[in-house]
Biotite code that builds the C-alpha atoms (Angstrom):
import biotite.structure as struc

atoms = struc.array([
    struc.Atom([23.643, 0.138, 29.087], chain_id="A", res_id=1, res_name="UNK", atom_name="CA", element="C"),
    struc.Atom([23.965, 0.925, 25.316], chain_id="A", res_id=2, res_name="UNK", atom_name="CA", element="C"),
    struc.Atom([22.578, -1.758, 23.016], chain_id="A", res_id=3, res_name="UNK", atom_name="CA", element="C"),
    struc.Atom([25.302, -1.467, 20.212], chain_id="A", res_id=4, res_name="UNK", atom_name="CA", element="C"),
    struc.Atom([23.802, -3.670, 17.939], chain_id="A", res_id=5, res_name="UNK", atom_name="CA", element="C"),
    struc.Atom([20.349, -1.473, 17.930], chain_id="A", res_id=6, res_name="UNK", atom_name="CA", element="C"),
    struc.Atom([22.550, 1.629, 16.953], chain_id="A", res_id=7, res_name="UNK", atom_name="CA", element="C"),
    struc.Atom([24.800, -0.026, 14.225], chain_id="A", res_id=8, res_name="UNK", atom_name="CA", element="C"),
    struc.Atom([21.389, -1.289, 12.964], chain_id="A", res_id=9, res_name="UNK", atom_name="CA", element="C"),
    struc.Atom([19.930, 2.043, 12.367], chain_id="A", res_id=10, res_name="UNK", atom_name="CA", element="C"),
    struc.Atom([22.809, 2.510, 9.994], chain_id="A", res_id=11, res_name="UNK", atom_name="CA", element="C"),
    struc.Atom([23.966, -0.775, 8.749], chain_id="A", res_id=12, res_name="UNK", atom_name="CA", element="C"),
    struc.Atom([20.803, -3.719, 7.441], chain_id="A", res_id=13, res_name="UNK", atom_name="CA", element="C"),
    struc.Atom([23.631, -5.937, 6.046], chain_id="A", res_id=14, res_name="UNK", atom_name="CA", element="C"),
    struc.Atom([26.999, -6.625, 5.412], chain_id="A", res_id=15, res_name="UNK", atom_name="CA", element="C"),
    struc.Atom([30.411, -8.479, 6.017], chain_id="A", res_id=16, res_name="UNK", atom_name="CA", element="C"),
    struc.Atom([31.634, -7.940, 9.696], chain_id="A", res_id=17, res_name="UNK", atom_name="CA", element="C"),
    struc.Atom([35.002, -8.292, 11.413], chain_id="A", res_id=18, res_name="UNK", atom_name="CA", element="C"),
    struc.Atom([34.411, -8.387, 15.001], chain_id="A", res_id=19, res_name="UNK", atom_name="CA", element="C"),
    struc.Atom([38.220, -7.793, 16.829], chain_id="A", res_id=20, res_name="UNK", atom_name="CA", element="C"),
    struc.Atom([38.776, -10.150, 19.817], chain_id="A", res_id=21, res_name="UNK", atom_name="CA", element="C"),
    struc.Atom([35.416, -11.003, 19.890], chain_id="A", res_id=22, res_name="UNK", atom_name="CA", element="C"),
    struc.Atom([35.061, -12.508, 23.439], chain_id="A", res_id=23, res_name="UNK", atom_name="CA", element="C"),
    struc.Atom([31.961, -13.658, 24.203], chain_id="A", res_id=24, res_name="UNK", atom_name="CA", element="C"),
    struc.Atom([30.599, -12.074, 21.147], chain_id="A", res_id=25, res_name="UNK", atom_name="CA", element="C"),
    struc.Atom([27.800, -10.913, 21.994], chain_id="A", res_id=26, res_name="UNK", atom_name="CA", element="C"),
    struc.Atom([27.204, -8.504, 19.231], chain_id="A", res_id=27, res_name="UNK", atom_name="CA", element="C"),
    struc.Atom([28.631, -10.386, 16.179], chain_id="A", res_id=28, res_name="UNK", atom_name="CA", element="C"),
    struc.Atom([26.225, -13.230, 17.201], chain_id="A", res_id=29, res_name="UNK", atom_name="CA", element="C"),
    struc.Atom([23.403, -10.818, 17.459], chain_id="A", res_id=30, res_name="UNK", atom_name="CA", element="C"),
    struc.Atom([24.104, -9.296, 13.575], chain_id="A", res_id=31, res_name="UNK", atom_name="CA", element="C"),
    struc.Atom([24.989, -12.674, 12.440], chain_id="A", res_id=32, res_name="UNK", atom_name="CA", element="C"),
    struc.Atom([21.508, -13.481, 13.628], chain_id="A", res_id=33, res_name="UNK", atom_name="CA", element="C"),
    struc.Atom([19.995, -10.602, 11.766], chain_id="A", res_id=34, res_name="UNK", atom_name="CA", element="C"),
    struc.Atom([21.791, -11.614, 8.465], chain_id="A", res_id=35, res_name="UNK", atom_name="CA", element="C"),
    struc.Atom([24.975, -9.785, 8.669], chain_id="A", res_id=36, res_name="UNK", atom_name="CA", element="C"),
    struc.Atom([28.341, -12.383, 6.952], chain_id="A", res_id=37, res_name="UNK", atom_name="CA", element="C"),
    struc.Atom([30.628, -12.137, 10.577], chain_id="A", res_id=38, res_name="UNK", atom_name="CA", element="C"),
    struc.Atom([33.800, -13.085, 11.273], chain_id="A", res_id=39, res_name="UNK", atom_name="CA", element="C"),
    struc.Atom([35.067, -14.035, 14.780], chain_id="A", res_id=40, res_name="UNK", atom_name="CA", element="C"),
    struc.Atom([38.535, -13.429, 15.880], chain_id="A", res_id=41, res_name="UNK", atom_name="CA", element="C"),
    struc.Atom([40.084, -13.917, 19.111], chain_id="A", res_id=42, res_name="UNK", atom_name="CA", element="C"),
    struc.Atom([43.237, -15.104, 20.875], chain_id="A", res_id=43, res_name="UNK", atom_name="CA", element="C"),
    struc.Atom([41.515, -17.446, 23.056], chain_id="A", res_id=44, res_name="UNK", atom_name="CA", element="C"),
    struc.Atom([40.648, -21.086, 21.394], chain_id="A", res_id=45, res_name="UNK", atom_name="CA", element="C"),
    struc.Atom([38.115, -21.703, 24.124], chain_id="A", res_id=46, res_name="UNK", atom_name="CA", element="C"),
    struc.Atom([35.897, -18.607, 23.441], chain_id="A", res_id=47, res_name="UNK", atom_name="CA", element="C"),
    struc.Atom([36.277, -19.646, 19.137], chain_id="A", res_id=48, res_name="UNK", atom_name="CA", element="C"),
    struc.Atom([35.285, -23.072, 20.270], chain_id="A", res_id=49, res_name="UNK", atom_name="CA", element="C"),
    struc.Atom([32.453, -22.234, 21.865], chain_id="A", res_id=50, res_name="UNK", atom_name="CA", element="C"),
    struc.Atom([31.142, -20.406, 18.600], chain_id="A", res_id=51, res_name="UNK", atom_name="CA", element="C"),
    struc.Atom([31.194, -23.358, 16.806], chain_id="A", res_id=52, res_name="UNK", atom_name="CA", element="C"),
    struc.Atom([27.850, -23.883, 15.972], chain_id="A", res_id=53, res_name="UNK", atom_name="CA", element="C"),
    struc.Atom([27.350, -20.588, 14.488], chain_id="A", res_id=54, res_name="UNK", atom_name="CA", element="C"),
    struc.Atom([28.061, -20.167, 10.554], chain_id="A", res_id=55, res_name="UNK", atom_name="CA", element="C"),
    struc.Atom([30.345, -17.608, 10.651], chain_id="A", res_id=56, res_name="UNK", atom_name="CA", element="C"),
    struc.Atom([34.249, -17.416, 9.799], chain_id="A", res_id=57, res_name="UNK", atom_name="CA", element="C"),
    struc.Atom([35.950, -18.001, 12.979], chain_id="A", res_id=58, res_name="UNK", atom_name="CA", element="C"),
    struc.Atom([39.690, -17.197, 13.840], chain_id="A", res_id=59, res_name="UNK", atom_name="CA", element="C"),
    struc.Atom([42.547, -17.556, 16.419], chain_id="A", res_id=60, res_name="UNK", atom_name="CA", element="C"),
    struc.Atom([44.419, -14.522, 16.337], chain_id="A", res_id=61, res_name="UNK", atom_name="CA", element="C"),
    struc.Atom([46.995, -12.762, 18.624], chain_id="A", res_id=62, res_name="UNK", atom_name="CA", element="C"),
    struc.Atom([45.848, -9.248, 17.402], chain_id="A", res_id=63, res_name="UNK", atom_name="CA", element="C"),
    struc.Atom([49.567, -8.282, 17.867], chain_id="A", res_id=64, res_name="UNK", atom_name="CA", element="C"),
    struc.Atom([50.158, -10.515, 14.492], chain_id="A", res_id=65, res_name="UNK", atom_name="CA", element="C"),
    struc.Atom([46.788, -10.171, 13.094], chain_id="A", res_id=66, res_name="UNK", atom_name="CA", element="C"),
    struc.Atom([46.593, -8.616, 9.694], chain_id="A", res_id=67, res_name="UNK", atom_name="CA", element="C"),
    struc.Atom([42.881, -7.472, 8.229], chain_id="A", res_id=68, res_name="UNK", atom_name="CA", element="C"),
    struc.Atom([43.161, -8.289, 4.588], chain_id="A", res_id=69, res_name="UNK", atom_name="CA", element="C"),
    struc.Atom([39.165, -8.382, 3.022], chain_id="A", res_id=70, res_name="UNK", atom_name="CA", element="C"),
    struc.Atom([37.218, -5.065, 3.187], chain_id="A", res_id=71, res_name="UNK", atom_name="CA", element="C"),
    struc.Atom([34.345, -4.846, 5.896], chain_id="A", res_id=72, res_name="UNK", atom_name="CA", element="C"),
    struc.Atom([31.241, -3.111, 6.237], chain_id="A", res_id=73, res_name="UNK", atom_name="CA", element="C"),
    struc.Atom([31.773, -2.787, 9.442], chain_id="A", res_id=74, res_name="UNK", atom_name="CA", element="C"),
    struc.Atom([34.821, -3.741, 12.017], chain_id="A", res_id=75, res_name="UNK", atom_name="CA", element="C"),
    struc.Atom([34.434, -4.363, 15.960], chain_id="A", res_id=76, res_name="UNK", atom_name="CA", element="C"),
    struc.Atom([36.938, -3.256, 18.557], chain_id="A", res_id=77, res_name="UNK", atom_name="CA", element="C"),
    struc.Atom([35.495, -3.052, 21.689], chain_id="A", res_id=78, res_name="UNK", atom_name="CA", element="C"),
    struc.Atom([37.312, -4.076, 24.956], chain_id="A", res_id=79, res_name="UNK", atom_name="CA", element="C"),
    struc.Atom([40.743, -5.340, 23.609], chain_id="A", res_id=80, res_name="UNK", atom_name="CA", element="C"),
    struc.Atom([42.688, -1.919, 23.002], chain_id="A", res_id=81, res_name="UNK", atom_name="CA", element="C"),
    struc.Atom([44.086, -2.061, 26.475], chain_id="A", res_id=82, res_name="UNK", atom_name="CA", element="C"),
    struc.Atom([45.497, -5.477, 25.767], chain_id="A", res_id=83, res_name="UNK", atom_name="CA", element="C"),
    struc.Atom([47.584, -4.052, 23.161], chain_id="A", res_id=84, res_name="UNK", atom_name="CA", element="C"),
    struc.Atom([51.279, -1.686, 23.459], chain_id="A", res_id=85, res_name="UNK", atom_name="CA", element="C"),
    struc.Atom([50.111, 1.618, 22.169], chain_id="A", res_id=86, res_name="UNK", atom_name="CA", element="C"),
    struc.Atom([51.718, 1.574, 18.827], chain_id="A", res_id=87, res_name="UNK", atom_name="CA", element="C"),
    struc.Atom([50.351, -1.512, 17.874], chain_id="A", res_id=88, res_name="UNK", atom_name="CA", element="C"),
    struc.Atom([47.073, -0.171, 18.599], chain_id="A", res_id=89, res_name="UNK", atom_name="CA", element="C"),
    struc.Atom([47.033, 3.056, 16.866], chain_id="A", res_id=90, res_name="UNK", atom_name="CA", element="C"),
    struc.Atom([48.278, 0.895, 14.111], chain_id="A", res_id=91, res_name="UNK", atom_name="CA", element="C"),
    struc.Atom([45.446, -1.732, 14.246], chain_id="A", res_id=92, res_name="UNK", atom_name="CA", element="C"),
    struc.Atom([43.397, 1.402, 14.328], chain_id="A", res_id=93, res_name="UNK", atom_name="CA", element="C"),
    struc.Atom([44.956, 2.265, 10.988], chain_id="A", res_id=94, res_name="UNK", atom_name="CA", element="C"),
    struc.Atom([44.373, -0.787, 9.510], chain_id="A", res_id=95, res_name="UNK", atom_name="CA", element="C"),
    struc.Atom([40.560, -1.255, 10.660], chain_id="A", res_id=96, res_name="UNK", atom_name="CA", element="C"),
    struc.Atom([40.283, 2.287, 8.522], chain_id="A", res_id=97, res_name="UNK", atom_name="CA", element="C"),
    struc.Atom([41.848, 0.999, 5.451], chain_id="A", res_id=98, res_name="UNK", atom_name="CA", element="C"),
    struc.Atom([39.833, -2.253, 4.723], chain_id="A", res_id=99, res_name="UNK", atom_name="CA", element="C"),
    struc.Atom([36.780, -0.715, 5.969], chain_id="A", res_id=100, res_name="UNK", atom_name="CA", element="C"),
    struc.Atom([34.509, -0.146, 2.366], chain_id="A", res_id=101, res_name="UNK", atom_name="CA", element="C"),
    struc.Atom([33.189, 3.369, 1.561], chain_id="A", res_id=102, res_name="UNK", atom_name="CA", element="C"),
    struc.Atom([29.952, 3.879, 4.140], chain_id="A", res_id=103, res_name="UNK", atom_name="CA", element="C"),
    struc.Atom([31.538, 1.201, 6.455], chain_id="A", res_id=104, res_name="UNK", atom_name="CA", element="C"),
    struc.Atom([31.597, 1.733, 10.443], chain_id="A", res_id=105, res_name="UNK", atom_name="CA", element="C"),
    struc.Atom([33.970, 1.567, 12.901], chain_id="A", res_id=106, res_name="UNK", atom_name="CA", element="C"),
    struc.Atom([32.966, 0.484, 16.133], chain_id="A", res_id=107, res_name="UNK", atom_name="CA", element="C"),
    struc.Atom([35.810, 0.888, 19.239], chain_id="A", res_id=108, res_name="UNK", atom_name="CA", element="C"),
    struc.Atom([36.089, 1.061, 22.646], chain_id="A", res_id=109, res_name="UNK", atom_name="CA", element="C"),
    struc.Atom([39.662, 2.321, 24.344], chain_id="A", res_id=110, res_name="UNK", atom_name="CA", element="C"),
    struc.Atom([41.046, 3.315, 27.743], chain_id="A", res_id=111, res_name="UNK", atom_name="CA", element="C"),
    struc.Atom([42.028, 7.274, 28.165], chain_id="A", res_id=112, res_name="UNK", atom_name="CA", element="C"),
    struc.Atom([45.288, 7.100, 30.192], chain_id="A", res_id=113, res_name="UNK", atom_name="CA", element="C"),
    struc.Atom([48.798, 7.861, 30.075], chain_id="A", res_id=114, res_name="UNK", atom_name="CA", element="C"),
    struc.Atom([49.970, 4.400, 28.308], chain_id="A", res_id=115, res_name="UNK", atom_name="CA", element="C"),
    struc.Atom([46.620, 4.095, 26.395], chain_id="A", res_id=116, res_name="UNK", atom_name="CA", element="C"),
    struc.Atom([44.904, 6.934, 24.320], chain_id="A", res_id=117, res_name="UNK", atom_name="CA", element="C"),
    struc.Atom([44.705, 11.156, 25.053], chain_id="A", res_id=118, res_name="UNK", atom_name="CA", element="C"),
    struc.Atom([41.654, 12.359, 25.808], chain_id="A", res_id=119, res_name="UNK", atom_name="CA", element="C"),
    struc.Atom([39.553, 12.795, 22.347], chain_id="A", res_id=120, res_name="UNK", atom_name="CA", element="C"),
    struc.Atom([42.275, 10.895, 20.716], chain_id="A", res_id=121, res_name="UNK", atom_name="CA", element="C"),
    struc.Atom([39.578, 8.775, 19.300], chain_id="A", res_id=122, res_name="UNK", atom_name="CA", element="C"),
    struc.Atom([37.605, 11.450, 17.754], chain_id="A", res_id=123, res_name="UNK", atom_name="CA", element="C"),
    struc.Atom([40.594, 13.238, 15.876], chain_id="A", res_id=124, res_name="UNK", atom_name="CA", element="C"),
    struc.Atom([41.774, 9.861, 14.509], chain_id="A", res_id=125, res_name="UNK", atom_name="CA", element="C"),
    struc.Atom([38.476, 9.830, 12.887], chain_id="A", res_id=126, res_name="UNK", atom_name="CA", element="C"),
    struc.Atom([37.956, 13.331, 12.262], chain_id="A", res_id=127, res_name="UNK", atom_name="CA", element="C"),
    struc.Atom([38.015, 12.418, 7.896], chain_id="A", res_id=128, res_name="UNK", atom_name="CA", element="C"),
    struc.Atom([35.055, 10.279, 8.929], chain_id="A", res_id=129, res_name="UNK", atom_name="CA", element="C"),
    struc.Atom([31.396, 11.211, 10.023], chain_id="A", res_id=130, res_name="UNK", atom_name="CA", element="C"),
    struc.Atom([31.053, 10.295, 14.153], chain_id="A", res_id=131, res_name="UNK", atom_name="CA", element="C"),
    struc.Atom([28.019, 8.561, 14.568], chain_id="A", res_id=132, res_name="UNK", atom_name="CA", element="C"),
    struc.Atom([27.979, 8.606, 18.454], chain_id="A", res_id=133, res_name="UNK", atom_name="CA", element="C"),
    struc.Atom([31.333, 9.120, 20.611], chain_id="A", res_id=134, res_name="UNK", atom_name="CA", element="C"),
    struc.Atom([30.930, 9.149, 24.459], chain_id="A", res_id=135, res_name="UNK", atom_name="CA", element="C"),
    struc.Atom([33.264, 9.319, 27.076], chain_id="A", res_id=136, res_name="UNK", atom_name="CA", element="C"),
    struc.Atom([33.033, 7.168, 30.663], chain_id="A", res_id=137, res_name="UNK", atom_name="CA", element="C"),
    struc.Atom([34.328, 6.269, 33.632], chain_id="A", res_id=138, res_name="UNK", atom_name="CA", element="C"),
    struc.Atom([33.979, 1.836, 34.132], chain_id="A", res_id=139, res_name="UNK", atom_name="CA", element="C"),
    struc.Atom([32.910, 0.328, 37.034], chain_id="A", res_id=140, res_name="UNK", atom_name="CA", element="C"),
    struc.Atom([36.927, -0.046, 37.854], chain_id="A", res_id=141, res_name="UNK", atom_name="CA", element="C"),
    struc.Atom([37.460, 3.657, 37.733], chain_id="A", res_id=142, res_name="UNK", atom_name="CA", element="C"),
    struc.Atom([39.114, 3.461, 34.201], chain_id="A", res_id=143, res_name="UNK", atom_name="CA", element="C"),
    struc.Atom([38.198, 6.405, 31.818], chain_id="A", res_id=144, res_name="UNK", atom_name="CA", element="C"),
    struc.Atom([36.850, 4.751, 28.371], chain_id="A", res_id=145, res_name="UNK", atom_name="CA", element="C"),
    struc.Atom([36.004, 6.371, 25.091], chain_id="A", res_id=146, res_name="UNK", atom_name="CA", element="C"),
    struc.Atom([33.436, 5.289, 22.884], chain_id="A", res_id=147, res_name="UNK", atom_name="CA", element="C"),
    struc.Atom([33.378, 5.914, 19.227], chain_id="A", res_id=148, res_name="UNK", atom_name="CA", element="C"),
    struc.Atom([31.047, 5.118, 15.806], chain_id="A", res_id=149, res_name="UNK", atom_name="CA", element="C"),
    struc.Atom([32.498, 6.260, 13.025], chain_id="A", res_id=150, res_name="UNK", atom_name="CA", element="C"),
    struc.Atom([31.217, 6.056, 9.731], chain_id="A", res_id=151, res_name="UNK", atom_name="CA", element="C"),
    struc.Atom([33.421, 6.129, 6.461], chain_id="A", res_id=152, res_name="UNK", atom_name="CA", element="C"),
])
């Protein structure tokens, strides 16, 4: 198993995260820890409540409504693209690149399928932007995944 937060630290000491249906969050609780600013959003109130103690920004946020509106150093997406129609996907996708600062990463996680994203779908979307790692897997439920890091 990867250890995200070990690879966005070789590029990234500091800075304001958005982490994207954060979940447990496992990672943005590991930055915050090393000094990264993170915010939290996710549609479920039980998983924000259970961040409460942390000092961070936490949201509830159906990411079908959810507009980014601060610029990020880096921006989270990992295991929520599947949750979302398509177009509203490739659109949050859009929106994660615009309000992500010069030198910023994108981190993201999607399912490779005929209602999700193409094969190397990923990588072209972010073909203006320098791929830090991309990797492509099959889960322990047979679905095909795509990894991608993507600097600015």
């Amino acid at each position: 198993m990867r250890s995200i937060t070990k690879q966005i630290l070789q590029y990234k000491k500091s800075g304001k995260v958005l982490d994207l249906g954060c979940g447990r969050a496992q990672i943005g609780t590991e930055l915050l820890e090393k000094g990264f600013s993170v915010t939290f959003v996710d549609i479920s109130k039980e998983k924000i409540a259970k961040l409460e103690k942390l000092k961070a920004i936490k949201v509830i946020a159906d990411l079908n409504n959810y507009k980014i509106e601060e610029k990020y150093d880096l921006i989270l997406s990992l295991g929520i693209m599947h949750f979302l129609l398509r177009k509203k996907a490739l659109e949050l996708i859009n929106e994660m690149q615009e309000q992500t600062r010069k030198g910023g990463i994108n981190v993201i996680d999607a399912f490779v399928g005929k209602e999700y994203f193409r094969e190397g779908e990923l990588k072209s979307i972010y073909e203006d932007w320098e791929i830090l790692d991309f990797e492509s897997y099959v889960d322990k439920e047979k679905n095909k995944i795509e990894w991608i890091m993507a600097r600015k």
